[in-house]
C-alpha positions in Angstrom: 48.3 27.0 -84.1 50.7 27.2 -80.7 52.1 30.4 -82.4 49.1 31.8 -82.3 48.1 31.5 -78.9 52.1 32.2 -77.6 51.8 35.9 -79.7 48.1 36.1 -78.4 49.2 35.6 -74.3 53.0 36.8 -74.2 52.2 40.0 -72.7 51.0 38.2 -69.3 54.0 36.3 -69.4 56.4 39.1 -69.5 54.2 40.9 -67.0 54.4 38.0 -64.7 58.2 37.9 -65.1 58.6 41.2 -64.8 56.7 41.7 -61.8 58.8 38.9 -60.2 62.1 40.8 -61.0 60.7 44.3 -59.5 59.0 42.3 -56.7 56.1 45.1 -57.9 52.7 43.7 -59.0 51.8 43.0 -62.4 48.8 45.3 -62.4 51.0 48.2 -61.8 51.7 50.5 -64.4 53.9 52.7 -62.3 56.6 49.9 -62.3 56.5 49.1 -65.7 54.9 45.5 -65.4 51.1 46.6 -65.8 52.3 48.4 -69.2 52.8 45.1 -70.9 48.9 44.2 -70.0 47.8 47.0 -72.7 49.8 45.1 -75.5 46.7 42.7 -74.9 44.9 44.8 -77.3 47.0 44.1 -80.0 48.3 40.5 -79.6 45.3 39.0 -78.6 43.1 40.0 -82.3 46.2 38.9 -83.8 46.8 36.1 -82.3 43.4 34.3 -82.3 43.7 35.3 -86.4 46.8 33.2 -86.7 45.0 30.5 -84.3 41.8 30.7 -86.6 44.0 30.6 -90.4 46.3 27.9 -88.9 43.0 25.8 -87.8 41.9 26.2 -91.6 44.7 25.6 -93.3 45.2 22.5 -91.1 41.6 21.0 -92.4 42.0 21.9 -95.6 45.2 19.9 -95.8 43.4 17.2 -94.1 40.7 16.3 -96.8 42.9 16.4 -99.4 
């Protein structure tokens, strides 16, 4: 279930990082830091579907 949320919120991690290491902000596209926000599409669907199959599997384990 972690996984899921890690692959669903990476891309505001490595703009954060990345914004610190430019000294840019992380909204900015033109640095290169805002870029990694748009990956949010993508990550975000996927990750709350590995959140939501890991929460099921973990229930089903539990009644049995």
């Amino acid at each position: 279930m972690r996984i899921g949320l890690i692959i669903a919120f990476l891309p505001i991690a490595l703009a954060f990082i990345t914004s610190l290491l430019n000294g840019t902000s992380m909204f900015d596209e033109s640095s290169g830091s805002g870029g990694y926000l748009w990956l949010l599409m993508v990550t975000v669907p996927v990750g709350m579907a590995i959140f939501v199959i890991a929460a099921i599997v973990k229930l089903a384990n539990r009644r049995k």
